[in-house]
Every structure is written in C-alpha cells, then in structure tokens.
Backbone as JSON Lines, residues from 0, in Angstrom:
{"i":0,"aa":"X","n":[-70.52,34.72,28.46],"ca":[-70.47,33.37,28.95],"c":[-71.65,33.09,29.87]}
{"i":1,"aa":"X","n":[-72.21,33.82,30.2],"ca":[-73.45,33.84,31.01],"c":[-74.23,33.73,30.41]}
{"i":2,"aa":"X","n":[-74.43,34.1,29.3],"ca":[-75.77,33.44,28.63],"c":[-75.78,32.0,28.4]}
{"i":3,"aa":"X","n":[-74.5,31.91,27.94],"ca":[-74.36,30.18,27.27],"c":[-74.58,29.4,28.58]}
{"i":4,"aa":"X","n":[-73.97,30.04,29.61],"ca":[-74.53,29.03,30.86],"c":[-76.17,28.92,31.11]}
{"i":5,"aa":"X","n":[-76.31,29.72,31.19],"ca":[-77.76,30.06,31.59],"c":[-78.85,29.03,30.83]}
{"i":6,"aa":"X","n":[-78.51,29.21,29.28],"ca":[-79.12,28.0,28.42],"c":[-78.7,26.63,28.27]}
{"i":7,"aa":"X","n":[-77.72,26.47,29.01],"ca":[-76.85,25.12,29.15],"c":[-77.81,24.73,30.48]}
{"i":8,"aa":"X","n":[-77.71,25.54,31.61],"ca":[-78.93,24.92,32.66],"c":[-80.35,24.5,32.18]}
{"i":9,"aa":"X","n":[-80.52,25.81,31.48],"ca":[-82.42,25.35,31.66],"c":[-82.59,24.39,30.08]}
{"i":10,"aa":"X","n":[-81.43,24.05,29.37],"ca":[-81.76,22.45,28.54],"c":[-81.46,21.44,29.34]}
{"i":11,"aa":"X","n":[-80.15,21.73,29.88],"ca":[-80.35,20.53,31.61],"c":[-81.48,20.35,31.77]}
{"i":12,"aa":"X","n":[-82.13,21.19,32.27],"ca":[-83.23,21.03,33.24],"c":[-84.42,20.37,32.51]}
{"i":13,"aa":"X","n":[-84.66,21.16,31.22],"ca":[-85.31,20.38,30.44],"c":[-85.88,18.78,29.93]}
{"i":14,"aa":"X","n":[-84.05,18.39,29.62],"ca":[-83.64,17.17,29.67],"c":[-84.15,15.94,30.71]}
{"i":15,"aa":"X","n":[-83.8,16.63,32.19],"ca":[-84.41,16.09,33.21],"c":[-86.07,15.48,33.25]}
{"i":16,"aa":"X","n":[-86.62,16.8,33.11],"ca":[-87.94,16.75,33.16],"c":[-88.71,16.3,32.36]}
{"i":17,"aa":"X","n":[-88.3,16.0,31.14],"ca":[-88.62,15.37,29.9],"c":[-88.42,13.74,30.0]}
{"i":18,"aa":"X","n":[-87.39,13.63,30.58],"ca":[-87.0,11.91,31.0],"c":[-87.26,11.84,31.83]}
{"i":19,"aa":"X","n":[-87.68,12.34,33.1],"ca":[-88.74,11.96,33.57],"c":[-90.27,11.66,33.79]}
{"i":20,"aa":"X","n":[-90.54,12.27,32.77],"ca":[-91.96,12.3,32.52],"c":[-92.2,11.33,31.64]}
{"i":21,"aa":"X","n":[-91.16,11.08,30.49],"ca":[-91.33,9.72,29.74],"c":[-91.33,8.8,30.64]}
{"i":22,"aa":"X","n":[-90.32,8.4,31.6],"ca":[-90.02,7.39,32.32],"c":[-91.19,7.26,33.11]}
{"i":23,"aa":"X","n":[-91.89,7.95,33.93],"ca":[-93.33,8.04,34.93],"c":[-94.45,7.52,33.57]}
{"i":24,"aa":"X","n":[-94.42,7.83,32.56],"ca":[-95.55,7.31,31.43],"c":[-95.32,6.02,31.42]}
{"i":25,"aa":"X","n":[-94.47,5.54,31.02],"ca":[-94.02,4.23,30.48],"c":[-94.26,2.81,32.11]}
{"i":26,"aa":"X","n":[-93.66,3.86,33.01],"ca":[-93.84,2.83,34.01],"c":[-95.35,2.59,34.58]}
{"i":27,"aa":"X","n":[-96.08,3.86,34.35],"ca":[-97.53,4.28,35.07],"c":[-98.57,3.02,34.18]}
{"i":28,"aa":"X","n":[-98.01,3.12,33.17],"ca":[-99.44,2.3,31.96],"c":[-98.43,1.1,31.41]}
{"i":29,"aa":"X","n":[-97.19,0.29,31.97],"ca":[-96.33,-0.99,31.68],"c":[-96.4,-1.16,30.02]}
{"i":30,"aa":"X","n":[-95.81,-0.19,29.86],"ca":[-95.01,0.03,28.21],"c":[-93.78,-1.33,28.02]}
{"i":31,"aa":"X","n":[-93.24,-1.16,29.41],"ca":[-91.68,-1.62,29.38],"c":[-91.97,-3.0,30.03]}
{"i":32,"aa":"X","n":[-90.91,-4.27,29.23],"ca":[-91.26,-4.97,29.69],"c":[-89.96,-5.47,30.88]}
{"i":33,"aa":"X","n":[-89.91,-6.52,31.74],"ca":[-89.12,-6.59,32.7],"c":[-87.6,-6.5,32.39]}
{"i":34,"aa":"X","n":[-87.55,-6.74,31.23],"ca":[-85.8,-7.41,30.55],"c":[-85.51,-5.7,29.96]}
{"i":35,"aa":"X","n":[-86.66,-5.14,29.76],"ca":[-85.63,-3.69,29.54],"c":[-86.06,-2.58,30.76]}
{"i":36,"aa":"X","n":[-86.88,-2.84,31.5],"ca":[-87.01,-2.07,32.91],"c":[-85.1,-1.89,33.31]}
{"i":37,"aa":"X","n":[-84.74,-3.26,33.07],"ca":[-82.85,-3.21,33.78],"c":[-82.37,-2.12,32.44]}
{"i":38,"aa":"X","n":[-82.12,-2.09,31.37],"ca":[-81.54,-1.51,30.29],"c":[-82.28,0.18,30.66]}
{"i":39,"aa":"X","n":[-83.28,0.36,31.3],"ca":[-83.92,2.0,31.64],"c":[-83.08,2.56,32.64]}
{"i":40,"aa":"X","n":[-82.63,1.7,33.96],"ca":[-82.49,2.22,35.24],"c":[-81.03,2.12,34.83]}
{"i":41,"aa":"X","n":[-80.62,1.28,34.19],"ca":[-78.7,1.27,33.85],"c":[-78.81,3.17,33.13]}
{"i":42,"aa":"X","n":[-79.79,3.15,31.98],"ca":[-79.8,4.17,31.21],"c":[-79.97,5.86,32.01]}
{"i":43,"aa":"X","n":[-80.61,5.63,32.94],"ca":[-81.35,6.59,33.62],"c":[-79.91,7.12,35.23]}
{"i":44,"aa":"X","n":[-79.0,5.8,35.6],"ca":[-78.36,6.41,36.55],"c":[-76.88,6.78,35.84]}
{"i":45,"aa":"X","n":[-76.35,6.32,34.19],"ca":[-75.81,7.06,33.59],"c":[-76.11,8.59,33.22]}
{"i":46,"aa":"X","n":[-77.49,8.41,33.19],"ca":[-77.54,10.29,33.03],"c":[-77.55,10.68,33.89]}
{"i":47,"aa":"X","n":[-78.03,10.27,35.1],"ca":[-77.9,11.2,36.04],"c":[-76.22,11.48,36.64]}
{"i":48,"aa":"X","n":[-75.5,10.57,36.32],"ca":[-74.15,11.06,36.47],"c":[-73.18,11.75,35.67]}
{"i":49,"aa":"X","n":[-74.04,11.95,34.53],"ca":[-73.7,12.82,33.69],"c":[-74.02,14.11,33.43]}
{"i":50,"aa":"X","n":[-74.84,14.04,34.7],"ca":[-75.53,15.27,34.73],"c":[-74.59,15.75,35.88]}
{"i":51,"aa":"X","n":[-74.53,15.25,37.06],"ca":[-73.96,15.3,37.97],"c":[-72.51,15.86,37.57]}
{"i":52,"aa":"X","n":[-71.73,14.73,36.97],"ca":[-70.84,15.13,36.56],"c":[-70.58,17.04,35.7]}
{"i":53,"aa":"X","n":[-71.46,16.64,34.78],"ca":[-71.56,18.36,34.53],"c":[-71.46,19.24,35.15]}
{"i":54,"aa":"X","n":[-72.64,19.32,35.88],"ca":[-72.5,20.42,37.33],"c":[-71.5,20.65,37.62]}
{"i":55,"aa":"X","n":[-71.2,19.44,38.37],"ca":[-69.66,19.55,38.9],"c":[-68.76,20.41,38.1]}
{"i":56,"aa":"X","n":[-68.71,20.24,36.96],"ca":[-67.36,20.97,36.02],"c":[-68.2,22.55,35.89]}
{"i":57,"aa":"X","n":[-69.32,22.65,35.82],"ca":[-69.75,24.27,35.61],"c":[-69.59,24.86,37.77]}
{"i":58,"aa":"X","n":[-69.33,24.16,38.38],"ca":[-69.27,24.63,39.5],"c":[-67.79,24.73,39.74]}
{"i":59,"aa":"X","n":[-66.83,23.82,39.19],"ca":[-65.72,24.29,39.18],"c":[-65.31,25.34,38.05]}
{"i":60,"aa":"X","n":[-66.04,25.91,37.65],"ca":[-65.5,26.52,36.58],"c":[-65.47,28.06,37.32]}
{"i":61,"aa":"X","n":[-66.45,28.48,37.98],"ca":[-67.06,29.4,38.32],"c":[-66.25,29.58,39.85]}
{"i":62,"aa":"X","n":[-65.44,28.35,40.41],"ca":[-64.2,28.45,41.57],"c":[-63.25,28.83,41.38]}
{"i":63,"aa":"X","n":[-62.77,28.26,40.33],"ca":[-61.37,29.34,39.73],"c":[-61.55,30.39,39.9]}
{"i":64,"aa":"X","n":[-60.17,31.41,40.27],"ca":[-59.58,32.65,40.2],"c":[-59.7,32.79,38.94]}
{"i":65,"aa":"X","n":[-60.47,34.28,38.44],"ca":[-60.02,34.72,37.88],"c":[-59.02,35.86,36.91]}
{"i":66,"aa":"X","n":[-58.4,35.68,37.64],"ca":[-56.84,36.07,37.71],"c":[-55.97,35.61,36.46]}
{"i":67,"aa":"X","n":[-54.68,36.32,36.21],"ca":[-53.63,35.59,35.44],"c":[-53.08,34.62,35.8]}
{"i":68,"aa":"X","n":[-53.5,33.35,34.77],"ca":[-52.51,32.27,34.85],"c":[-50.86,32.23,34.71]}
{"i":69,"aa":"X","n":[-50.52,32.0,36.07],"ca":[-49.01,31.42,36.02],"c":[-48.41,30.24,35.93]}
{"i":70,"aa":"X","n":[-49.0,29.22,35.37],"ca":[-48.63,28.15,35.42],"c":[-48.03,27.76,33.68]}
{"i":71,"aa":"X","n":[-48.22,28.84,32.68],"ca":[-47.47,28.36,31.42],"c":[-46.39,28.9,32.0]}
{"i":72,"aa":"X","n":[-45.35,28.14,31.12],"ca":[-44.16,28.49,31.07],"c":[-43.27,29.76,30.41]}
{"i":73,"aa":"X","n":[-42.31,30.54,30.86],"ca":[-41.97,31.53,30.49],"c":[-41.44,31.15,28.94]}
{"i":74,"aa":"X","n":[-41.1,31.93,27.44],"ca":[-40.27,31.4,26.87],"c":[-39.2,32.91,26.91]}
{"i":75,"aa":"X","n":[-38.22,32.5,26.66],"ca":[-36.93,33.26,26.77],"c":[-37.4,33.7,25.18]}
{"i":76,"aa":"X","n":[-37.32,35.05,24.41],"ca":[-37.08,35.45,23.28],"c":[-36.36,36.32,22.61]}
{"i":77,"aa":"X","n":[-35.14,36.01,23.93],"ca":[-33.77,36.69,23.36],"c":[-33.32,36.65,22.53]}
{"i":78,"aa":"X","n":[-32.38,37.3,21.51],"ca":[-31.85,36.62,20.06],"c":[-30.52,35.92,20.88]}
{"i":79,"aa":"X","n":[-29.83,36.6,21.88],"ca":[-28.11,36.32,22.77],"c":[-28.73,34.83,23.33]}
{"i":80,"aa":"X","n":[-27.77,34.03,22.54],"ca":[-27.26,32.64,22.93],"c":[-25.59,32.77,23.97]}
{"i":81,"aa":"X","n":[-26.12,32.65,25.14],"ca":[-24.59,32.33,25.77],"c":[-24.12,30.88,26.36]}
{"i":82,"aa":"X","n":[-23.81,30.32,25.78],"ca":[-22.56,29.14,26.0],"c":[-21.77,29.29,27.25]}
C-alpha cells in the first residue's frame, strides 16, 4: 500500500504543477479571455479542494488504528434455536 500511495502523491503533485504552469502560460501571454478567466478560477478552486479534500482522506487513513475492528457485528452460528 505504500507504493500505491507514494504514486498517488507524486501524480498529485504532478497534476498541480502541470495546472499550474498551464494556468501561469495562459495568463502571462492573455490566451483567456475575461468571460472564461471566471470559468478557470471556479475550475482551479474546485481542484484545489479536491485535492485538499484527498489529502485529507489519505491523512485519515494513515490515523486509524491499526488494530482489529470491533465495530461489525457478532453473528451467532449456533445450529440450537431456544424459544
């Protein structure tokens, strides 16, 4: 599971740095015109909370005990039915 994390960060990271570097092009030499500058920054603080958000769940993942879960329920697999 450490690997898969490990490559789950650095395409994160990737991701990041890649949209940002488009985004610094586009704004540096006015690619974009004013009516989708709003449709970039809507676009741009969804990822970043989706990024955010991610983290978050790989940082809780890594808080959990890892220990036996007690929270399923026992099942009884007696054959004795008592009434």
């Amino acid at each position: 599971m450490g690997i898969v994390l490990a490559i789950y960060i650095v395409l994160l990271i990737g991701f990041l740095a890649i949209s940002a570097l488009i985004f610094r092009h586009t704004a540096k030499y006015s690619y974009l015109s004013p009516k989708f500058k709003t449709v970039v920054w809507v676009f741009a603080i969804l990822a970043l909370g989706g990024v955010i958000f991610s983290l978050y769940l790989v940082i809780s993942l890594f808080s959990t005990p890892s220990g036996p879960s007690y929270s399923s329920p026992s099942v009884n697999t007696s054959s004795d039915i008592n009434f």
